[in-house]
C-alpha positions as CSV (number, residue, x, y, z in Angstrom):
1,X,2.8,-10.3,-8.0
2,X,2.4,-8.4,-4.7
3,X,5.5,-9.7,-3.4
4,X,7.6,-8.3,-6.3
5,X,5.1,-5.5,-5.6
6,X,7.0,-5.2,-1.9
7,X,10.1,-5.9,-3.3
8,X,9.7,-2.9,-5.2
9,X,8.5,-0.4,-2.7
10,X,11.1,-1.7,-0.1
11,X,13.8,-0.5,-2.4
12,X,12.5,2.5,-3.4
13,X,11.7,3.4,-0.1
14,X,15.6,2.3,0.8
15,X,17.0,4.4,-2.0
16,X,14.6,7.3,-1.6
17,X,16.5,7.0,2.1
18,X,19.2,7.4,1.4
19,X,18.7,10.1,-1.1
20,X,17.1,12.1,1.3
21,X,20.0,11.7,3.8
22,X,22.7,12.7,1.2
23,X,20.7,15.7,-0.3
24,X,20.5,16.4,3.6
25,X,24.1,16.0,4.5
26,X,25.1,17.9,1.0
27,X,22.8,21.0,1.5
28,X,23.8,21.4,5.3
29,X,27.7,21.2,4.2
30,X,26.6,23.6,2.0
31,X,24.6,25.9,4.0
32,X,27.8,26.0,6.5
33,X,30.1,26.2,3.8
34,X,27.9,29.7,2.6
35,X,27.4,30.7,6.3
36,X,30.7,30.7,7.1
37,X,32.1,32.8,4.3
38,X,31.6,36.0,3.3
39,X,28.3,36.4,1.7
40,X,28.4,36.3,-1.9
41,X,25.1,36.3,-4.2
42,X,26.4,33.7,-6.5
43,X,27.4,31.4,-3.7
44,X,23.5,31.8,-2.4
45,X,22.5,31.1,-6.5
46,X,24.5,27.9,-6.2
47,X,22.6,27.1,-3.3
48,X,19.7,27.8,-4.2
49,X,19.5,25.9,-7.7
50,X,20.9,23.3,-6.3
51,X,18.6,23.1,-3.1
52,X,15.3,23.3,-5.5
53,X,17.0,20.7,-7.9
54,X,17.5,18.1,-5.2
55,X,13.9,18.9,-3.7
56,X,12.4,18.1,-7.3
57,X,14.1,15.4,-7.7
58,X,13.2,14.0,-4.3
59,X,9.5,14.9,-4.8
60,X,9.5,13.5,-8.4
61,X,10.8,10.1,-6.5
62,X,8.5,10.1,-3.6
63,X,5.4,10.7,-5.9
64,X,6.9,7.4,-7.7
65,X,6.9,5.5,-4.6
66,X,2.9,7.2,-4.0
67,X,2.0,5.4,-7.3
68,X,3.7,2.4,-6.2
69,X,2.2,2.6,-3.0
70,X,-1.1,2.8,-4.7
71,X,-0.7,0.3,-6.9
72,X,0.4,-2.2,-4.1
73,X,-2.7,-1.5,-2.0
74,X,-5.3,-1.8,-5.0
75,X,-3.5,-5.5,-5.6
76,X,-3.5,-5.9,-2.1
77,X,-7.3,-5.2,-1.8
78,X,-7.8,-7.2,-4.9
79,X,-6.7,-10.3,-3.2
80,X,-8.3,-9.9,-0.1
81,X,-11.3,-9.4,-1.5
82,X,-10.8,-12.5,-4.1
83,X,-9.5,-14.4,-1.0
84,X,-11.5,-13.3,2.2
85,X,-15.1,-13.1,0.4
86,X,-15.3,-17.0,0.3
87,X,-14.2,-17.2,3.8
88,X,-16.9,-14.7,4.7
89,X,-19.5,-16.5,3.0
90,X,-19.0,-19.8,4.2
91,X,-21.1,-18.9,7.7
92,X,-24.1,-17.4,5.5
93,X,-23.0,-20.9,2.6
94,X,-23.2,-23.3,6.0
95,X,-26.6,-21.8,7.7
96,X,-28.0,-22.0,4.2
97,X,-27.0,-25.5,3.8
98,X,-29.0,-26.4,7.3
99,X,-32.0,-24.6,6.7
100,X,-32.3,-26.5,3.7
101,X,-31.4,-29.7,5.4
102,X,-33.7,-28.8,8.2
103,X,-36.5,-28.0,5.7
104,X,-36.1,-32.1,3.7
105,X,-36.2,-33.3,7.7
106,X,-39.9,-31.6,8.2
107,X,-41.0,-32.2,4.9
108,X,-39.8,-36.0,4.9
109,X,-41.2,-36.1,8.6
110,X,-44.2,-34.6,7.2
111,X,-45.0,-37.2,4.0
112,X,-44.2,-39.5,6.6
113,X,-46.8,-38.9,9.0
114,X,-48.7,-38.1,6.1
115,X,-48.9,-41.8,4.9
116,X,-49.4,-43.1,8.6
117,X,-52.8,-41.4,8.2
């Protein structure tokens, strides 16, 4: 599951790219395009609507890829802690298992001595 998880971010990451560079390309054609002409108030509209169309639509996307991004580190800290929290317990599992081992030794050491007596 995480690895479609990846699979998923990668390519929205990729597209959301290469959105960016063509809203960026577009807008600075644009921009020139306006610059370079006589100033005209519906030219400027055009630019405008379409500038604060493509930033929506690149915001609506990137907050997709947040939520995606969430998502994929909750899963991800999911399985670590699933995975790494029997790792991390075998030290405490392992000393528990000598003491106790340690602890039959003295008391079979002491019933021994015990019936020597």
């Amino acid at each position: 599951m995480a690895c479609m998880s990846c699979d998923a971010l990668r390519s929205a990451l990729m597209q959301s790219k290469t959105a960016l560079a063509a809203t960026t390309s577009e807008l600075a054609a644009l921009r020139v395009h306006t610059e370079q002409s006589v100033p005209d108030l519906g030219t400027y509209r055009v630019y405008i609507v379409h500038a604060r169309s493509q930033v929506r639509a690149l915001q609506a996307q990137l907050d997709a890829e947040r939520a995606l991004s969430d998502e994929l580190r909750r899963e991800l800290l999911t399985y670590k802690t699933a995975s790494l929290a029997p790792i991390e317990m075998r030290p405490l599992h392992d000393s528990l298992l000598s003491s106790v081992s340690a602890l039959e030794t003295t008391i079979a050491s002491l019933a021994t001595f015990h019936d020597h007596q």
